[in-house]
BABA-133211 format. One record per residue (C-alpha): residue in one letter; x, y, z. Coordinates in Angstrom, 2 decimals. Example, Ala and Ser with C-alpha at 12.3 -4.5 7.8 and 13.67 -1.06 7.14 Angstrom:
! residues 2
  type       xx       yy       zz
     A    12.30    -4.50     7.80
     S    13.67    -1.06     7.14
//
This chain:
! residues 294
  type       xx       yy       zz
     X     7.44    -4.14   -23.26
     X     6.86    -4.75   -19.47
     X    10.37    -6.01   -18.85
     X    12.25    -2.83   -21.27
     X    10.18    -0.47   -19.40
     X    11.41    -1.87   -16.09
     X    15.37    -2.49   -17.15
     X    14.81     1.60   -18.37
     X    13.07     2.49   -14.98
     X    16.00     1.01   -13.12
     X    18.29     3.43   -14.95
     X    16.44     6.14   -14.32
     X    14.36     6.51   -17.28
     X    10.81     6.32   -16.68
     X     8.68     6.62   -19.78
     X     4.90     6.32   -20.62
     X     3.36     6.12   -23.33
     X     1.71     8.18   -25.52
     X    -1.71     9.93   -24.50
     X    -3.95    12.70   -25.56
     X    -1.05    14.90   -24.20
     X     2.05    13.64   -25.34
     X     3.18    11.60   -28.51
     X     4.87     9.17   -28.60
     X     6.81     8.33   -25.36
     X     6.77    10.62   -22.38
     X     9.64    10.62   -19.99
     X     9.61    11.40   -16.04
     X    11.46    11.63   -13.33
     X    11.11     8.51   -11.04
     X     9.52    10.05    -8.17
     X     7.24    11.40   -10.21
     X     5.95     8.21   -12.48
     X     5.63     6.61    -9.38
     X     3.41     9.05    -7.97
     X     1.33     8.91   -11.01
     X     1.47     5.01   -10.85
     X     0.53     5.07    -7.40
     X    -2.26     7.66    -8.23
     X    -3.87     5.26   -10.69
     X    -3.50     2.35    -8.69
     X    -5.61     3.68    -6.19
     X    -8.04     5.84    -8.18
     X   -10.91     5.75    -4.91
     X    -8.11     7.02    -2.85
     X    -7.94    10.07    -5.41
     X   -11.65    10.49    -5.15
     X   -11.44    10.57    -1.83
     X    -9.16    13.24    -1.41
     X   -10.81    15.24    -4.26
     X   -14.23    15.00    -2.68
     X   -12.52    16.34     0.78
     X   -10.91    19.06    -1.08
     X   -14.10    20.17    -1.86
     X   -15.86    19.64     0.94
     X   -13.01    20.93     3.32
     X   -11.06    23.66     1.53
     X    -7.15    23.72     2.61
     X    -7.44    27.14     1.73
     X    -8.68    28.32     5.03
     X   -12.42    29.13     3.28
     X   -13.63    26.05     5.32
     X   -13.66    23.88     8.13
     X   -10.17    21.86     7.36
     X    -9.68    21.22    10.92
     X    -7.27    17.88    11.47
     X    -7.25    17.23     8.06
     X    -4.64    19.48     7.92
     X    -2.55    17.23     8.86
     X    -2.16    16.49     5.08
     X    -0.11    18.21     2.61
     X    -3.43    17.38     0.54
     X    -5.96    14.85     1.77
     X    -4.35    11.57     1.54
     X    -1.20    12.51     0.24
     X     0.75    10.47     2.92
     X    -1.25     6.66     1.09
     X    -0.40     8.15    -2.99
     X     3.60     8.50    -1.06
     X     3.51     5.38     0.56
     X     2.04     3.64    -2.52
     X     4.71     5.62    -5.14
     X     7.88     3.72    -2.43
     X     5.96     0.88    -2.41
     X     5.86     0.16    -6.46
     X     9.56     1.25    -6.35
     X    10.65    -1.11    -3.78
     X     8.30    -3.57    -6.15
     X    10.42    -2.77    -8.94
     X    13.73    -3.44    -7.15
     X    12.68    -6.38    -6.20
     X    11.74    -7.96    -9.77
     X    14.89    -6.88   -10.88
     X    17.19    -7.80    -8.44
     X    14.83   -11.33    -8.84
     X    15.71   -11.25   -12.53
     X    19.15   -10.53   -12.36
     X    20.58   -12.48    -9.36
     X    23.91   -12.35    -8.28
     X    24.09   -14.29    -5.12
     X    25.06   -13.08    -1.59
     X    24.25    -9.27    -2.96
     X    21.00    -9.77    -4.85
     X    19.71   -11.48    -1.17
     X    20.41    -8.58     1.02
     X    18.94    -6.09    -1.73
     X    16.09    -8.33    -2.57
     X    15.43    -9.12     1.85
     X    15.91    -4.87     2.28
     X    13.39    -3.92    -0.38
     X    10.72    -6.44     1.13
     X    11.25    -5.34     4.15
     X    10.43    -1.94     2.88
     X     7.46    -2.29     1.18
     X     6.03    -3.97     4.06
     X     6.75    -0.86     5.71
     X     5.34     1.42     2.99
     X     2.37    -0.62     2.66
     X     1.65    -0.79     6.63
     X     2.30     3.12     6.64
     X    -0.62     3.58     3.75
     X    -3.00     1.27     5.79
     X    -1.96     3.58     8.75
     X    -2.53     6.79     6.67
     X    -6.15     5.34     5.49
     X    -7.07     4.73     9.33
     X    -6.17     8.14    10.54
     X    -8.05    10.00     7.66
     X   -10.90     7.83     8.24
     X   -10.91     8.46    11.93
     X   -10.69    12.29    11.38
     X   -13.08    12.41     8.92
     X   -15.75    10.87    10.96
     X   -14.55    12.14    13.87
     X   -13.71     9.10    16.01
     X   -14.30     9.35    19.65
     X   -13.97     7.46    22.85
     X   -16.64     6.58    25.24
     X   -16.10     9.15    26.88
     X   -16.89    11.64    23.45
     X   -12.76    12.76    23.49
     X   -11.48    12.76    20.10
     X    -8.98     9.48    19.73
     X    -5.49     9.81    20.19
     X    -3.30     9.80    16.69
     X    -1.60     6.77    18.19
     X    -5.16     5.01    18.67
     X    -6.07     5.82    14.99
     X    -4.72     2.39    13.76
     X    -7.13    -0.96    12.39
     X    -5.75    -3.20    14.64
     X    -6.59    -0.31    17.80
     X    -9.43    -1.54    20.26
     X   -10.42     2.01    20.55
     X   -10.25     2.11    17.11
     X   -12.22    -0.79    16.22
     X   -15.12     0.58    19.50
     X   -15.28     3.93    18.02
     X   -16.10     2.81    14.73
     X   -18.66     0.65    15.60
     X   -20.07     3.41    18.00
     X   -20.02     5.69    14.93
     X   -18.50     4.00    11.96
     X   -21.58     5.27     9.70
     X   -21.77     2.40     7.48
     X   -18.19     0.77     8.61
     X   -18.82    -2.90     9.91
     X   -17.01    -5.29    12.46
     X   -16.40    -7.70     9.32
     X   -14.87    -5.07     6.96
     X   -12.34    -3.95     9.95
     X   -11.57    -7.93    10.06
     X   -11.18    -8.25     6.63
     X    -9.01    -4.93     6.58
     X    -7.25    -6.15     9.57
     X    -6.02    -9.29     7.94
     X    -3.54    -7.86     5.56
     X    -2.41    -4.90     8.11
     X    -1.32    -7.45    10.69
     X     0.30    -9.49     8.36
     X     2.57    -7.12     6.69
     X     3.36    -5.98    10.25
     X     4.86    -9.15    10.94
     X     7.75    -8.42     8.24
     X     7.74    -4.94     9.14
     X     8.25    -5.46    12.68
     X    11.64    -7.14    11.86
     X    12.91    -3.66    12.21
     X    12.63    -4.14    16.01
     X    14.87    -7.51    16.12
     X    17.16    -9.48    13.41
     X    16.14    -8.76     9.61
     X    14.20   -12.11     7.78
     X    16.50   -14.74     6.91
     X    17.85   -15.41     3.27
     X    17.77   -19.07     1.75
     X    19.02   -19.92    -1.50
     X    16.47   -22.34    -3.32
     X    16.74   -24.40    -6.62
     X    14.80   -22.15    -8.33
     X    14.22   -19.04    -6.28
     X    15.02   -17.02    -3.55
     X    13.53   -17.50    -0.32
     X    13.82   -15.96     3.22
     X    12.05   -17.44     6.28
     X    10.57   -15.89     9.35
     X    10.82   -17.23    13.18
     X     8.89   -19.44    13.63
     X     6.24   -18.03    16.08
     X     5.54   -15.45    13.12
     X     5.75   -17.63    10.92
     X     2.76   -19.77    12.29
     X     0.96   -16.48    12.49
     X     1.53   -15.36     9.02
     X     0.63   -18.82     7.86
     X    -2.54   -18.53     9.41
     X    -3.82   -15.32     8.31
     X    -2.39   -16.73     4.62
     X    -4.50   -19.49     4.70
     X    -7.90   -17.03     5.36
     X    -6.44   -14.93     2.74
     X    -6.52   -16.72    -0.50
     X    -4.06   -19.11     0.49
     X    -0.44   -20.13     1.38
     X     0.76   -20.50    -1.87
     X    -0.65   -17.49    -2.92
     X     1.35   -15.42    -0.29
     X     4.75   -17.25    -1.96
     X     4.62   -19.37     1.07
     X     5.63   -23.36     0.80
     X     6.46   -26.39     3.03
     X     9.55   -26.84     3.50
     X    11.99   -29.36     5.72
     X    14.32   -28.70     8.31
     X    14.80   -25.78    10.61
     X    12.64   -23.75     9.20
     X     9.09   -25.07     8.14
     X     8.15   -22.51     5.78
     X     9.74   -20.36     3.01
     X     8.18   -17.48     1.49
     X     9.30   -16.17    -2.21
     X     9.63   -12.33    -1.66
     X     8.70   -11.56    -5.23
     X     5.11   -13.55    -4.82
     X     4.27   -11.93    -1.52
     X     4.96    -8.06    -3.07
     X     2.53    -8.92    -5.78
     X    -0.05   -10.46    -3.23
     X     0.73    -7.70    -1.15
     X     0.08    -4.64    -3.11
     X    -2.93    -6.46    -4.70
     X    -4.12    -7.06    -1.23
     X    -3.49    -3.54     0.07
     X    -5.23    -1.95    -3.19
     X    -8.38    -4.11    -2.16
     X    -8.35    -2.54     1.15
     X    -8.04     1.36     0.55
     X   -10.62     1.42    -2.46
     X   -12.66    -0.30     0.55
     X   -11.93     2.04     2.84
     X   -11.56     5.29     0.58
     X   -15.27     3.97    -0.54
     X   -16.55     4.01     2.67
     X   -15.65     7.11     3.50
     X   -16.50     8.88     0.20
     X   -20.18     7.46     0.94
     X   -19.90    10.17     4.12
     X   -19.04    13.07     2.11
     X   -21.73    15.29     0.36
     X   -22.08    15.64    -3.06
     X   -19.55    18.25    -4.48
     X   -17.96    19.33    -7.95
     X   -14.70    17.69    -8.30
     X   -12.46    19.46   -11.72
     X   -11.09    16.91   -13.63
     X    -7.49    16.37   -12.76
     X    -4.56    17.62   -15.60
     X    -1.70    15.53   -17.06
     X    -0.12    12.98   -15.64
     X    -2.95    12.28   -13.24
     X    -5.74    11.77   -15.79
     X    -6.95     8.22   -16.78
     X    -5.08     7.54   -19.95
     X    -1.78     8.47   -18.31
     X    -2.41     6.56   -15.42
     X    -4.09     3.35   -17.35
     X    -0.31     4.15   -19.63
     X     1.74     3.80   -16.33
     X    -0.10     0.64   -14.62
     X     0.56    -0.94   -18.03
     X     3.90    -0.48   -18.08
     X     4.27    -1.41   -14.03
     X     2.99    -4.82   -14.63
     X    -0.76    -3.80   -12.70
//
């Protein structure tokens, strides 16, 4: 069912299955079954931004301030999530269906892209948490957006000047993934990660300063192999199998905003939050992880 629903999706035709709302099979558009997959893949992140709604009416009828900055609180991680599955899906498929020099360059781009999307939800997470508890510096001026980022020293001082519950081990631990992924992402700046053709995958290495890095922060992270990363001979002494680091990677990145949207939603008073209408309520979204694979 998994692999239809993807070989459909990459047509175009993004169906879910049927809920207390639609029989049968339900069909989307793809930015749109993304978004919902996205939405139910983080569903803290959706609390969170329900809870603010609440709290901090866009409406103008309270004190929205910064948060503003948001179409609707959080909307930038549900985005970067939604490109994030669909460079997941082009991945697997281009995996599936190889076809040499092509199916490297696609499969290489769309990694490189969800390491992006990924790092830009992380980012999105950071800033909301820093405006929501209103992150300053030591001298009590509101951070810079630049400075709103995990890896930040002013960042990582506010929050333990006024992180309300935030620790120094739970920005480490949310650091981890953040500076990894950066490491692929960064490629952007210099020459794109290198394809290799393997016996029985595709591979694509990194140089090998990052390389050592991403090893390391691998190996406190559940693991090399886990990350799709394996000895290898030669020139370069690691591969990494793109389509085992996206599923580490979004598993890894969902970890870290329910963490963080957790956190923060622990700050927020108690409010009455409506139940959200199709596609966004549970039994759609449980219908669209199942058919992503999550």
């Amino acid at each position: 069912m998994r692999l239809l629903a993807l070989l459909l999706r990459t047509r175009g035709q993004c169906y879910l299955l049927g809920t207390a709302n639609v029989r049968g099979c339900g069909l989307l558009p793809p930015w749109w079954f993304y978004r919902v997959g996205a939405w139910a893949a983080t569903p803290e992140v959706g609390d969170w931004g329900r809870r603010l709604n609440a709290v901090h009416p866009p409406d103008g009828s309270g004190d929205w301030g910064p948060l503003a900055l948001f179409d609707r609180p959080l909307e930038g991680i549900i985005a970067r999530i939604a490109r994030a599955l669909r460079a997941r899906d082009r991945v697997l498929a281009t995996v599936l269906g190889f076809e040499g020099n092509e199916s490297h360059d696609v499969i290489l781009y769309e990694a490189e892209s969800l390491a992006l999307q990924l790092s830009g939800a992380l980012d999105v997470a950071a800033a909301a948490t820093g405006l929501q508890l209103g992150l300053t510096t030591d001298q009590g001026k509101p951070l810079k957006p630049t400075a709103l980022k995990l890896h930040r020293r002013d960042f990582t001082a506010a929050i333990r000047r006024q992180g309300a519950g935030i620790t120094g081990a739970d920005l480490k631990r949310w650091r981890g993934p953040e500076e990894m992924l950066g490491l692929i992402r960064n490629r952007i700046h210099s020459a794109p990660a290198v394809p290799v053709a393997g016996d029985d995958a595709v591979w694509f290495v990194l140089p090998k300063q990052d390389q050592t890095r991403f090893n390391a922060r691998a190996n406190k992270l559940g693991g090399m192999t886990a990350w799709g990363v394996k000895s290898a001979t030669g020139p370069a002494s690691a591969l990494i199998d793109p389509w085992t680091l996206t599923e580490k990677s979004i598993a890894v990145v969902r970890d870290v905003l329910s963490e963080i949207a957790s956190k923060c939603l622990a700050q927020l008073p108690p409010a009455d939050v409506a139940d959200e209408p199709w596609p966004w309520d549970p039994a759609t979204g449980d219908s669209a992880l199942s058919l992503l694979g999550l």
